[in-house]
C-alpha positions in Angstrom: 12.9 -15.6 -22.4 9.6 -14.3 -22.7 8.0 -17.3 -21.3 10.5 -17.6 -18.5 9.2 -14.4 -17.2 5.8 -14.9 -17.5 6.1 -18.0 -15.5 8.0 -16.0 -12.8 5.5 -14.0 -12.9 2.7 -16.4 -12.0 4.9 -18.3 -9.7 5.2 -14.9 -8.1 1.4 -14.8 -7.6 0.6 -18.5 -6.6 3.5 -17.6 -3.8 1.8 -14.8 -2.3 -1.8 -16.8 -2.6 -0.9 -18.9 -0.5 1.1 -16.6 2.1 1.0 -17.2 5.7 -1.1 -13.6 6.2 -4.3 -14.2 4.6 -5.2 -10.6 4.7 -4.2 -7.9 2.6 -1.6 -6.7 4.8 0.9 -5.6 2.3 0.6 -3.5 -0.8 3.2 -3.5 -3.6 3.2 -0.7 -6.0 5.2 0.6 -8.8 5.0 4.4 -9.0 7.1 5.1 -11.5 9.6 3.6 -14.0 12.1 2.9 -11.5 10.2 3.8 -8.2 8.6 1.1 -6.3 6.7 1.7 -2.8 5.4 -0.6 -0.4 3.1 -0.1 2.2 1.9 -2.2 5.6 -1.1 -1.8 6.5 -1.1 -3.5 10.2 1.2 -2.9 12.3 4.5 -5.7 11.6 4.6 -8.2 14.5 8.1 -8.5 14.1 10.9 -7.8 11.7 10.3 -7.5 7.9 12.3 -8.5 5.6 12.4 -6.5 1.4 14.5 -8.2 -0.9 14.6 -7.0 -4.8 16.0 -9.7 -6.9 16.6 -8.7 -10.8 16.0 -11.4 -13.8 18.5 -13.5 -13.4 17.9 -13.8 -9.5 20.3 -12.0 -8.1 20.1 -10.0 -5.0 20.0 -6.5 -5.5 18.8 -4.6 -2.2 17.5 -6.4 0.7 16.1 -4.0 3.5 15.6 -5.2 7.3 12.5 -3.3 8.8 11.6 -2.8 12.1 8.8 -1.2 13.2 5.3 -1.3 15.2 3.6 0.9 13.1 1.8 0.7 9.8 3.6 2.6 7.5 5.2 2.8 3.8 8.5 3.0 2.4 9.8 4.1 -0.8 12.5 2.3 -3.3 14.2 4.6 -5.7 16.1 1.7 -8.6 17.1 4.4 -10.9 20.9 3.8 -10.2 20.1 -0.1 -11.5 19.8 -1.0 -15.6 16.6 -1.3 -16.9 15.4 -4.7 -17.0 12.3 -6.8 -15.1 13.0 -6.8 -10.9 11.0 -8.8 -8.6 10.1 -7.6 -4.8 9.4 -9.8 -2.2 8.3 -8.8 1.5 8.4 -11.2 4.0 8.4 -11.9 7.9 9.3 -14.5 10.6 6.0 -16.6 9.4 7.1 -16.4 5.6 6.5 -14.1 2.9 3.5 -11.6 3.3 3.4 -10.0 -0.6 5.2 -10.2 -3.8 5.4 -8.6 -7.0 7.6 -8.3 -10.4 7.8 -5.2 -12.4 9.7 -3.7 -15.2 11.4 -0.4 -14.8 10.8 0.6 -18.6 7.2 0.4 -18.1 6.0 4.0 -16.9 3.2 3.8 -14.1 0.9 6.6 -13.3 1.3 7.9 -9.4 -2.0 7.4 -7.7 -3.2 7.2 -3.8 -3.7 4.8 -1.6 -5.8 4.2 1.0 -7.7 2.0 3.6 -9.8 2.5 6.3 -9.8 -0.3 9.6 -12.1 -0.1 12.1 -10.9 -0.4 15.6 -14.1 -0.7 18.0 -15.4 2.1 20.0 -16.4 4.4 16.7 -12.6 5.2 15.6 -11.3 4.5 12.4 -7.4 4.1 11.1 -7.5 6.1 7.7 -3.9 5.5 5.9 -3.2 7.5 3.4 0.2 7.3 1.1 0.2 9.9 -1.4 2.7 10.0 -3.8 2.4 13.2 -5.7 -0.5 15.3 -5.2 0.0 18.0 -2.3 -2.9 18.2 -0.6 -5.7 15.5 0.2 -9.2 15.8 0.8 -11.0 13.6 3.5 -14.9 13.6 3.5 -16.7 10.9 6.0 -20.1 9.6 5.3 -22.8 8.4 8.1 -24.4 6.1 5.3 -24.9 8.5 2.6 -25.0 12.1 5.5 -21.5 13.7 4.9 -20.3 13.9 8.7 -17.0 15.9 8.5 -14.6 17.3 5.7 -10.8 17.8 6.2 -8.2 19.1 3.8 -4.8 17.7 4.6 -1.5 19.2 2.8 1.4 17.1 1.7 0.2 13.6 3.6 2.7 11.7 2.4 2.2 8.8 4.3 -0.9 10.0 6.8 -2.4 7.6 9.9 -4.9 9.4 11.7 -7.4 8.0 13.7 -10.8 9.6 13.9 -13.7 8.8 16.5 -17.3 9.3 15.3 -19.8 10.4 18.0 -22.7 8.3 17.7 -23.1 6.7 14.3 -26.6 6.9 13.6 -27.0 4.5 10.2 -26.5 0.5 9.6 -25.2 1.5 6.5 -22.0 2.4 8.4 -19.1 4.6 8.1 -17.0 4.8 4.5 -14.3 7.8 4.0 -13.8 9.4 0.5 -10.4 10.0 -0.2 -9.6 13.0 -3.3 -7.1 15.2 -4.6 -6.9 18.0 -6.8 -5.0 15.8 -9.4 -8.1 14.3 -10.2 -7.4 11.1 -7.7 -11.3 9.8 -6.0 -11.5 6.6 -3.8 -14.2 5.6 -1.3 -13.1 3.4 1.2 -14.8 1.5 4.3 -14.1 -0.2 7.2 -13.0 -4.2 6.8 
């Protein structure tokens, strides 16, 4: 049994190598013991497709998405038993992330975040915070701190900001912290 799931596992990962999105465009994360959260990073060109499958391959949720923004959305599986699940995103051009995860194991909440450049000096900065309440945002000119924000409760924050004049070729990287202890630096892809 234990090999079974172990090679679900890595047929799990060899499927979302070799996804029709080569980019990173969706993140699959377990939050807590029965908590799983996904978040798209670009905006879907089209409908999405989540489908949860337990162990033994049976359907359990399957959530039709559609939207034109980048965004994340939370699955709450504490009404299922406990036992090894596997999630599987997908769109019209075929599955864009996967991931299998046991609701026994317990998973410390963190942040995410990522930072996309969109021409013209202004950034994307998505932030999906799981548990702290408030979010510090510090940006960096190279290694000049440019601006500082505190933002409460951005659960799920997209907020573009436009930097007057850059002025080093090191280029502009956000720092994303919380008072939970949480530290990230992130930089435009």
């Amino acid at each position: 049994m234990k090999k079974l799931f172990t090679m679900l596992f890595v047929a799990g990962i060899a499927t979302g190598a070799f996804a029709f999105n080569y980019e990173k465009s969706v993140e699959i994360r377990q939050t807590e013991a029965a908590k799983v959260t996904i978040a798209v990073n670009n905006a879907p060109q089209g409908t999405l497709i989540v489908k949860i499958t337990d162990a033994d391959d049976r359907l359990v949720l399957r959530d039709r998405i559609t939207k034109n923004v980048a965004f994340t959305k939370r699955y709450d599986l504490n009404a299922l038993p406990v036992g090894n699940y596997s999630i599987e995103v997908s769109d019209s051009n075929g599955t864009l992330g996967t991931a299998t995860f046991n609701t026994q194991v317990i998973v410390k909440p963190l942040v995410y975040s990522r930072v996309t450049a969109l021409g013209d000096n202004k950034y994307k900065l998505l932030v999906s915070n799981l548990e702290a309440k408030e979010v510090t945002v510090q940006i960096y000119d190279g290694m000049k701190l440019i601006h500082t924000e505190l933002i409460d409760n951005p659960q799920g924050l997209h907020k573009i900001y436009t930097i007057q004049k850059p002025g080093t070729p090191e280029g502009i990287s956000f720092k994303v912290s919380t008072s939970s202890g949480f530290e990230a630096y992130v930089a435009s892809k």
